[in-house]
C-alpha positions as CSV (number, residue, x, y, z in Angstrom):
1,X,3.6,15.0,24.3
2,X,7.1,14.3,22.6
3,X,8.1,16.4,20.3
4,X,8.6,14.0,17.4
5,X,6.1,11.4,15.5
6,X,8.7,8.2,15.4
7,X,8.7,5.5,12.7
8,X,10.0,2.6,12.5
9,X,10.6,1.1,8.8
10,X,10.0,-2.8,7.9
11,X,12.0,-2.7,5.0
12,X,14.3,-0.2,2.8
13,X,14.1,-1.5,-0.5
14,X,12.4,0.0,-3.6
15,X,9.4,1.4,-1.7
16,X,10.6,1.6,1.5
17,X,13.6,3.8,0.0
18,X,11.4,5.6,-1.9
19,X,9.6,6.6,1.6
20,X,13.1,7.6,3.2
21,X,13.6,10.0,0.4
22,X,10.3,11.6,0.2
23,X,9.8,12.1,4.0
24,X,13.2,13.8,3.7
25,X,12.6,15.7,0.8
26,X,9.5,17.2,2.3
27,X,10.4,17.2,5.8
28,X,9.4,20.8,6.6
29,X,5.8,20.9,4.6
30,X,4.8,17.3,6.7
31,X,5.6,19.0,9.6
32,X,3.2,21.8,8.8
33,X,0.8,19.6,7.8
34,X,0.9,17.1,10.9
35,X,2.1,19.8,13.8
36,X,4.9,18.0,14.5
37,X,7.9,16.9,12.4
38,X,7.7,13.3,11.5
39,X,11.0,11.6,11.4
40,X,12.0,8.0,10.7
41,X,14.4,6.7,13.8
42,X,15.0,2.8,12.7
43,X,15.1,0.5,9.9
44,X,15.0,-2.7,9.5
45,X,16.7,-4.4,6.8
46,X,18.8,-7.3,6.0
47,X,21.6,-5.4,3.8
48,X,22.4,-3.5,6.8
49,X,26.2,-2.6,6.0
50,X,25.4,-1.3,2.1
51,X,22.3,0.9,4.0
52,X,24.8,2.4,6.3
53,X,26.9,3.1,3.2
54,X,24.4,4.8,0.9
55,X,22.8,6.9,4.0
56,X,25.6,7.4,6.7
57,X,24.3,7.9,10.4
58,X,20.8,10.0,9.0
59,X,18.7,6.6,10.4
60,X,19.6,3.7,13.0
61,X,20.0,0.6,10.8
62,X,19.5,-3.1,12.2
63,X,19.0,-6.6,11.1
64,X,16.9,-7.8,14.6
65,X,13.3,-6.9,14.2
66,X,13.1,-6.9,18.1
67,X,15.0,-3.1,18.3
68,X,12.1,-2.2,16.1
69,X,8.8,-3.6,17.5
70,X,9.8,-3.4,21.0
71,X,11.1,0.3,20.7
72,X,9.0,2.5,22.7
73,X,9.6,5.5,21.9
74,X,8.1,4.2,18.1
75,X,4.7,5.4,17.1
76,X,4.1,3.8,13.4
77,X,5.5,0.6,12.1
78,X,5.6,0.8,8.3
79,X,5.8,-2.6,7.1
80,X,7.3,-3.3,3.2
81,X,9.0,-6.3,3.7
82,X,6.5,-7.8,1.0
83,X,5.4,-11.7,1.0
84,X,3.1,-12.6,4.0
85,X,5.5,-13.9,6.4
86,X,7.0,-12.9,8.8
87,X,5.2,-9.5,7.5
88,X,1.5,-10.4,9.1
89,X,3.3,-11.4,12.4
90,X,4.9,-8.4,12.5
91,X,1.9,-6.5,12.6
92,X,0.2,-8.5,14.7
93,X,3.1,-7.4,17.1
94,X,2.8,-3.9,16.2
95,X,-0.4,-3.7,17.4
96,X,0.2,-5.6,20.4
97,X,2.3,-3.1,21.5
98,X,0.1,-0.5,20.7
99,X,1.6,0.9,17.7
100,X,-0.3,2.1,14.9
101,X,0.5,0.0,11.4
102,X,0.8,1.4,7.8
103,X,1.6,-1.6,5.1
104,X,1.3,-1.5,1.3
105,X,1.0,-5.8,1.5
106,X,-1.9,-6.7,-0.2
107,X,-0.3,-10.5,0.0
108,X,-0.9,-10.1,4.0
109,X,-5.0,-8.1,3.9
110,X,-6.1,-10.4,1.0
111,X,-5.3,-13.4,3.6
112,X,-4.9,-12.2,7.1
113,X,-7.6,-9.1,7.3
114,X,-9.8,-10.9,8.7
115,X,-7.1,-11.5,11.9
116,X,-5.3,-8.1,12.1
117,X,-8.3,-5.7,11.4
118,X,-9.9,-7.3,15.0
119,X,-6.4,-6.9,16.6
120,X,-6.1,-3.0,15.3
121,X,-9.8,-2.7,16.5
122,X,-8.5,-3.8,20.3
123,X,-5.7,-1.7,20.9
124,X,-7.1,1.6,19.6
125,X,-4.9,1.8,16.6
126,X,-4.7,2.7,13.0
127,X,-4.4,0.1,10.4
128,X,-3.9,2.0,7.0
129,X,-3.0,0.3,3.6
130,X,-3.7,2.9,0.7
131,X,-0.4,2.0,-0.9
132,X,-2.0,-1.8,-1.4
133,X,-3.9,-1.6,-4.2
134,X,-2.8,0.8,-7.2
135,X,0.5,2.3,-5.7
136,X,0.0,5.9,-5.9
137,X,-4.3,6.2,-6.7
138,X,-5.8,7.1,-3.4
139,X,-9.0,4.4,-4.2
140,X,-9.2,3.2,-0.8
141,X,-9.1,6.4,1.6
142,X,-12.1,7.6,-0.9
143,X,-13.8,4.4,-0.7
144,X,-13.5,4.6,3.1
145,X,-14.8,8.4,3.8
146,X,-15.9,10.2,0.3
147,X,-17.9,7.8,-0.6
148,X,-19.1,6.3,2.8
149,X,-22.1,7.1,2.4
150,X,-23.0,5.7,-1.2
151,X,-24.3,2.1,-2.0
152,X,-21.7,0.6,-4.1
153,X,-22.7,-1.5,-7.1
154,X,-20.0,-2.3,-8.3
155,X,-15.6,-2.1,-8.6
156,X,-14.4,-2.2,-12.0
157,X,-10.4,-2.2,-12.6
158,X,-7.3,-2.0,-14.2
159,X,-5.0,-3.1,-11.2
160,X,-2.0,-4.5,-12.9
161,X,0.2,-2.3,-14.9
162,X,2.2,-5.3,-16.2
163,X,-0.4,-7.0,-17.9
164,X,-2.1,-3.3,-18.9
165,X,1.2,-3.2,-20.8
166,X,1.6,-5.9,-22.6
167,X,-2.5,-5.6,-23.7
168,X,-1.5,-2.6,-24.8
169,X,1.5,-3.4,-26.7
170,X,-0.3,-6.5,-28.1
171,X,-3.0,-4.1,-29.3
172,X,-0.5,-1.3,-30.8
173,X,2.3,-3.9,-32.4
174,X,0.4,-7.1,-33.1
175,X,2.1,-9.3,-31.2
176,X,0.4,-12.6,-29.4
177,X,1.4,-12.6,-25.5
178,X,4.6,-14.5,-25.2
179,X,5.8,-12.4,-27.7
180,X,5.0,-9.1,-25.6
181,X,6.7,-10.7,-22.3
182,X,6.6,-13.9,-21.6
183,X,8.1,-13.6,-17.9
184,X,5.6,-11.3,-17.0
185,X,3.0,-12.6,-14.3
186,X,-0.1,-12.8,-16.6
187,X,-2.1,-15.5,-14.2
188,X,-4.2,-13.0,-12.6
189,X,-3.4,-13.3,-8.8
190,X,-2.1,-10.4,-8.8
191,X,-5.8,-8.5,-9.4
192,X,-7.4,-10.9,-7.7
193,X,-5.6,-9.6,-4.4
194,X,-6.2,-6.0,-5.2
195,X,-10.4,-6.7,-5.9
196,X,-10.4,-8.8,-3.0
197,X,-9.2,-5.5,-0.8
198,X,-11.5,-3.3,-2.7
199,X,-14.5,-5.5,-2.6
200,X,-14.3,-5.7,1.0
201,X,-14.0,-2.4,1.7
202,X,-17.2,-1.3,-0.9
203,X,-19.3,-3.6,0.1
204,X,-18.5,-3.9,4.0
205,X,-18.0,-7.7,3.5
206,X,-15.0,-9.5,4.6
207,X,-14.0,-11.5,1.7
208,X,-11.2,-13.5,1.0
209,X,-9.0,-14.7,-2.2
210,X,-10.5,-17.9,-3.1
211,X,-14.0,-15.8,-3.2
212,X,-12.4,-14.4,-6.5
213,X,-13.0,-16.2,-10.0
214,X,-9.1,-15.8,-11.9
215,X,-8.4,-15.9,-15.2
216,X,-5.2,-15.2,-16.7
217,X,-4.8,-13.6,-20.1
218,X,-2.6,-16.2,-21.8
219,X,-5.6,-17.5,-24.2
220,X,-5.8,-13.9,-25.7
221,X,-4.0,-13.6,-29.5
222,X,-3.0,-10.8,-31.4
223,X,-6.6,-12.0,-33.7
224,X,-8.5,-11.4,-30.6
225,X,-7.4,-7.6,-29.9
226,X,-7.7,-7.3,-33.7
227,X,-11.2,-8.5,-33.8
228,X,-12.6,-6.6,-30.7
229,X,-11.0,-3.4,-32.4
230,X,-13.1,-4.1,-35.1
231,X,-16.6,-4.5,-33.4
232,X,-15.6,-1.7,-31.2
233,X,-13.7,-3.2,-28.2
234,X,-10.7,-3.0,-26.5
235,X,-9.3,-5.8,-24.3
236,X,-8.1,-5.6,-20.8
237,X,-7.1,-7.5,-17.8
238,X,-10.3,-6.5,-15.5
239,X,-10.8,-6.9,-11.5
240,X,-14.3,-6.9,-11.3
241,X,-16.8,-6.8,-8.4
242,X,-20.6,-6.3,-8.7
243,X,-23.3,-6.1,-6.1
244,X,-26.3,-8.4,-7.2
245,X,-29.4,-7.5,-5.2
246,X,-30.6,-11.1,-6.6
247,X,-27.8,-13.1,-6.5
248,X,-25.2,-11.9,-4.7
249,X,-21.2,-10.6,-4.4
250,X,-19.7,-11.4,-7.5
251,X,-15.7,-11.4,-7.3
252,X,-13.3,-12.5,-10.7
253,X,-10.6,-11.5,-12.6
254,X,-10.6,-11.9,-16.5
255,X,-9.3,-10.6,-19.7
256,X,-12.4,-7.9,-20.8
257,X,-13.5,-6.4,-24.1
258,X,-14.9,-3.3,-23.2
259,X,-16.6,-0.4,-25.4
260,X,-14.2,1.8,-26.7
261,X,-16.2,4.5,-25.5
262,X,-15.6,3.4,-22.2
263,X,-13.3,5.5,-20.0
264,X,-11.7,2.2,-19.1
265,X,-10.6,1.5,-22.4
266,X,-8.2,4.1,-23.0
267,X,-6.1,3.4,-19.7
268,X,-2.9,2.1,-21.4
269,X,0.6,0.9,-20.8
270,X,1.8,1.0,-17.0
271,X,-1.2,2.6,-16.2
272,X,-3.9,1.3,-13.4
273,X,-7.6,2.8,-13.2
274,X,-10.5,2.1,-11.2
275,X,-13.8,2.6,-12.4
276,X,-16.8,3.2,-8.7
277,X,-20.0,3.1,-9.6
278,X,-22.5,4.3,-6.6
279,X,-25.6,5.3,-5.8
280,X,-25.4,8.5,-5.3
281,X,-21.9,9.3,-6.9
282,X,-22.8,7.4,-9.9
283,X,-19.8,7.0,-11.9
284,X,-15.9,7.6,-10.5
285,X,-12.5,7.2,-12.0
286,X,-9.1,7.5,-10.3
287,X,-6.2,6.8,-12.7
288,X,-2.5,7.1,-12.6
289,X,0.6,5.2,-12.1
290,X,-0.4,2.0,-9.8
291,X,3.1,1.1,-9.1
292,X,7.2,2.3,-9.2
293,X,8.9,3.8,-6.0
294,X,7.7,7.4,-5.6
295,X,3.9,7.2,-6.7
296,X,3.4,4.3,-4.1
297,X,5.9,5.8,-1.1
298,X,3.4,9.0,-1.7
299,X,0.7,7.2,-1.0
300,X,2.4,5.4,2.3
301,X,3.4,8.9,3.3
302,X,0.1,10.1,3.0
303,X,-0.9,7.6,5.4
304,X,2.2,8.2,8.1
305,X,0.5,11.5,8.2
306,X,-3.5,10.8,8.2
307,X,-1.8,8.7,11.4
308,X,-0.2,11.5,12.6
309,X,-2.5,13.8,12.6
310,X,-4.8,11.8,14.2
311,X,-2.5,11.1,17.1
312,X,-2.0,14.7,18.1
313,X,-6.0,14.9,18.1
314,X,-6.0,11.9,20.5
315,X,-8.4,10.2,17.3
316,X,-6.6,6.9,16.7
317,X,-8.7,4.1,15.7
318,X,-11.1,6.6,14.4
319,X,-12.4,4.9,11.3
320,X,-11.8,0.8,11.8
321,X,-12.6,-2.2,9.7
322,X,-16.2,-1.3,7.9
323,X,-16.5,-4.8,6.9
324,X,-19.7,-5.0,9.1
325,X,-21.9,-6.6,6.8
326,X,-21.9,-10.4,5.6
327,X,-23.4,-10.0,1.8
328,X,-23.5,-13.4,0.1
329,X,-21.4,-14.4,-2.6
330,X,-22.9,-15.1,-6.3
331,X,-22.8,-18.7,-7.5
332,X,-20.7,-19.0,-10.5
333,X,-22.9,-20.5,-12.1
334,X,-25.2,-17.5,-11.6
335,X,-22.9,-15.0,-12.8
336,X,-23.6,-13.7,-15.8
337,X,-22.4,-11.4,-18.8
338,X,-21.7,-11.7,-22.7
339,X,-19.3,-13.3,-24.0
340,X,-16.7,-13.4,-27.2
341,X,-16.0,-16.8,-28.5
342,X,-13.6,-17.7,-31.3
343,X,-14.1,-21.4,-32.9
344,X,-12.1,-22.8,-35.4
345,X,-14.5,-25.3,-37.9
346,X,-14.4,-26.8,-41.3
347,X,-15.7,-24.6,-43.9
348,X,-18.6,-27.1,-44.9
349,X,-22.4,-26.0,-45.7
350,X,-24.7,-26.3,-42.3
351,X,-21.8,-25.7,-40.0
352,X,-23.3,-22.0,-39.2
353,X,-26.2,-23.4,-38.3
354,X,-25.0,-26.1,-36.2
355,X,-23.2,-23.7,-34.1
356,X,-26.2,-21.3,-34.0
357,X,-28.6,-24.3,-33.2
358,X,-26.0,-25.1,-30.1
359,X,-26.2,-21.5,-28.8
360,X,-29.7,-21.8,-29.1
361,X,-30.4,-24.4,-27.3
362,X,-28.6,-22.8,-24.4
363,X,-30.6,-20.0,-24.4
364,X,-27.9,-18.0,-25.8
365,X,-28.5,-15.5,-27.6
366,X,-26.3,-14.1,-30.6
367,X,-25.1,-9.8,-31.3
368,X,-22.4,-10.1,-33.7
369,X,-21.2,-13.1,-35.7
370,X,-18.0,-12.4,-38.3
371,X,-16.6,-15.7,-40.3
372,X,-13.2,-15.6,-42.1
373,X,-12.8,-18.6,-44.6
374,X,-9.4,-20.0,-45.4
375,X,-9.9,-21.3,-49.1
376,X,-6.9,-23.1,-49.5
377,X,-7.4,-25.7,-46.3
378,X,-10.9,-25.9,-46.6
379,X,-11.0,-24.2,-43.0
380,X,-12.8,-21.1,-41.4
381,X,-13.0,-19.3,-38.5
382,X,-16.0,-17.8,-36.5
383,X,-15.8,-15.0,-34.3
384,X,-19.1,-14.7,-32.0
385,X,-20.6,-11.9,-29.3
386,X,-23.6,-12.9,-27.4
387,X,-26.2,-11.3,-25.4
388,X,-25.4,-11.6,-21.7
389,X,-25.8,-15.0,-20.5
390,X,-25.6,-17.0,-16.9
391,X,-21.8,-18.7,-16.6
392,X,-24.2,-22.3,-16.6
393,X,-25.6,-21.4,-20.4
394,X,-22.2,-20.5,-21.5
395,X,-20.6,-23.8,-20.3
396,X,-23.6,-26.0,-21.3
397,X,-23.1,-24.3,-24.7
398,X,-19.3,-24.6,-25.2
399,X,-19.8,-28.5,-23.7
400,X,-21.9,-29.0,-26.9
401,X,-19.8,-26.8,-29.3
402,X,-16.6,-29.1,-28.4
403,X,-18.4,-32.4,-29.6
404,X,-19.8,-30.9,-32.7
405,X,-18.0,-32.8,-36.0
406,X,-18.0,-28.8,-37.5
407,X,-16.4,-27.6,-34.3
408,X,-12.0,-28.1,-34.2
409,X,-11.1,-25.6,-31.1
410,X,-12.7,-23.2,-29.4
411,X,-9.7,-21.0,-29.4
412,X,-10.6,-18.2,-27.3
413,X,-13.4,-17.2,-24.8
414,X,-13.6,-13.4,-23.4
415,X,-16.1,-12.1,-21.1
416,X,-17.7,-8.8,-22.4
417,X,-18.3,-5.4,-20.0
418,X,-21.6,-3.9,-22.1
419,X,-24.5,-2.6,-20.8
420,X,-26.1,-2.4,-24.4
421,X,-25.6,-6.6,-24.9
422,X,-27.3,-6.7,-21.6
């Protein structure tokens, strides 16, 4: 047995920095904690000479990613080089040599997990990501042990702090989207990542990124915040994933008006949350700050040492992929939920009912309908919420809507998150 647990670091920028300085920092409690001290002995890097600079001769710096992966005295890769390439070969390697792999990449498990879980599963070693989805929230060790033995139904989220802020500073200032930050990644993808990881790991189905229905939240307007405040709503950028005994997986990422009773619904600026519900847990939250140096190197640190610990019990590859099952996915056209639509018509008599008569002959059926007119231009706007309706209705229905002589824009669609308006 050596007398050290040796890492080797993929990477020593924000995060991986972030690492350096916290297993220093708490050197002597990890140590405790694991048995053994735990000690990072090379890093690789491509600003090699500025690394040297800021840290002196406390870690071996290099440039060659060979000195790394084929070290054998190195227990643990920890790979934050980010992107998917050359990060997913990397591991592949790591494992191939028999060393045990911590990465916060969601990039590389939303697209390769289906490859590297297999190649963990051969060589006896640990795969551990909890740093991938909502920095520093331990959601995925929970989902993986604590709540093992529950039947998940279903994953809801606020994984992107970015576009939690801006919603949130749309909602407190008034300001449309590209007013709040118009550089900001607002497409979705992002989310659509993190579910996909989630998903797969809640429902024991591998599933990949283009399972996942995206939506961005560049349709939403400072109006639309402003009307869901005041039917009771507040809208966020949700990562949703539902078990449908019926139907099927269903996997997408949307902008969400959500009760503002909803525990959900007061998760604001930088914040993430995710919202478990389960059999026999029922309902779970784990909030806090889903990215930013320290909260996610704590949660790859906690990691290194569930690894550690498990090598001086001789327990590696103790818990493996659990994506053991092959649930079906939900037809889009078969999801279903309510829905906010805005429409912009000419104020004319009958145009109500036209709209109404297109709902209802889509089976759509209305909660709430609120109509501003505009006096001057001879122009009004209608705000609708409907019962919950299949993704097929809603389309037919908006298909019609568009062709109606009453009907100038639809302006703005948002799926709703209510179990009243079910």
């Amino acid at each position: 047995m050596k007398d050290f647990v040796n890492v080797g670091l993929l990477g020593a920028g924000t995060v991986g920095g972030g690492v350096l300085k916290v297993l220093e920092k708490n050197a002597e409690k990890i140590a405790k904690e694991v048995g053994k001290p735990v000690r990072i002995t090379k890093v690789l890097d491509r600003h090699v000479d500025s690394l040297k600079q800021e840290y002196g001769d406390k870690y071996i710096f290099t440039d060659n990613a060979d000195e790394v992966l084929e070290d054998k005295d190195i227990d643990i890769i920890v790979e934050l080089l980010g992107r998917e390439h050359p990060a997913k070969e990397f591991i592949a390697r790591a494992f191939a040599n028999g060393k045990h792999v911590v990465t916060a990449n969601k990039d590389v498990l939303a697209k390769f997990g289906s490859e590297l879980f297999p190649l963990a599963h051969e060589h006896n070693c640990d795969f551990m990501f909890e740093a991938s989805v909502c920095g520093g929230i331990p959601i995925i060790g929970p989902l993986k042990t604590s709540m093992a033995a529950n039947q998940i139904t279903s994953i809801m989220g606020i994984v992107n702090g970015t576009t939690n802020y801006m919603l949130s500073k749309m909602a407190n200032e008034h300001l449309d989207y590209d007013e709040s930050d118009p550089t900001a990644d607002v497409g979705g993808l992002d989310a659509a990542r993190k579910i996909t990881i989630l998903a797969s790991i809640a429902f024991n189905t591998r599933f990949n990124l283009d399972d996942v229905q995206v939506e961005g939240i560049e349709s939403i307007e400072a109006c639309d915040i402003k009307y869901a405040t005041d039917l009771g709503y507040a809208v966020k950028l949700l990562a949703i994933a539902k078990n449908d005994p019926e139907n099927g997986v269903s996997l997408r990422v949307n902008p969400t008006m959500i009760p503002l009773s909803h525990p959900l619904a007061g998760v604001n600026g930088v914040y993430n949350a995710v919202f478990v519900n389960g059999d026999a847990i029922g309902e779970a939250m784990f909030l806090g700050l889903g990215a930013g140096r320290l909260p996610t190197a704590s949660s790859v640190c906690g990691d290194i040492i569930d690894i550690a610990r498990n090598m001086q019990h001789k327990s590696t590859g103790r818990i493996s992929c659990t994506c053991f099952e092959e649930k079906r996915l939900c037809p889009p056209d078969k999801m279903s939920a309510p829905a906010y639509i805005r429409l912009q018509v000419a104020d004319k008599p009958g145009a109500l009912a036209a709209i109404a008569a297109a709902f209802g002959a889509q089976n759509v059926s209305l909660r709430n309908v609120v109509q501003t007119n505009d006096v001057l231009s001879n122009k009004a706007e209608i705000v609708v919420i409907t019962h919950s309706v299949s993704e097929a209705n809603l389309q037919m229905a908006l298909q019609i809507l568009r062709v109606l002589p009453v009907v100038e824009a639809i302006s703005c669609v948002i799926r709703v998150e209510d179990s009243h308006l079910a």
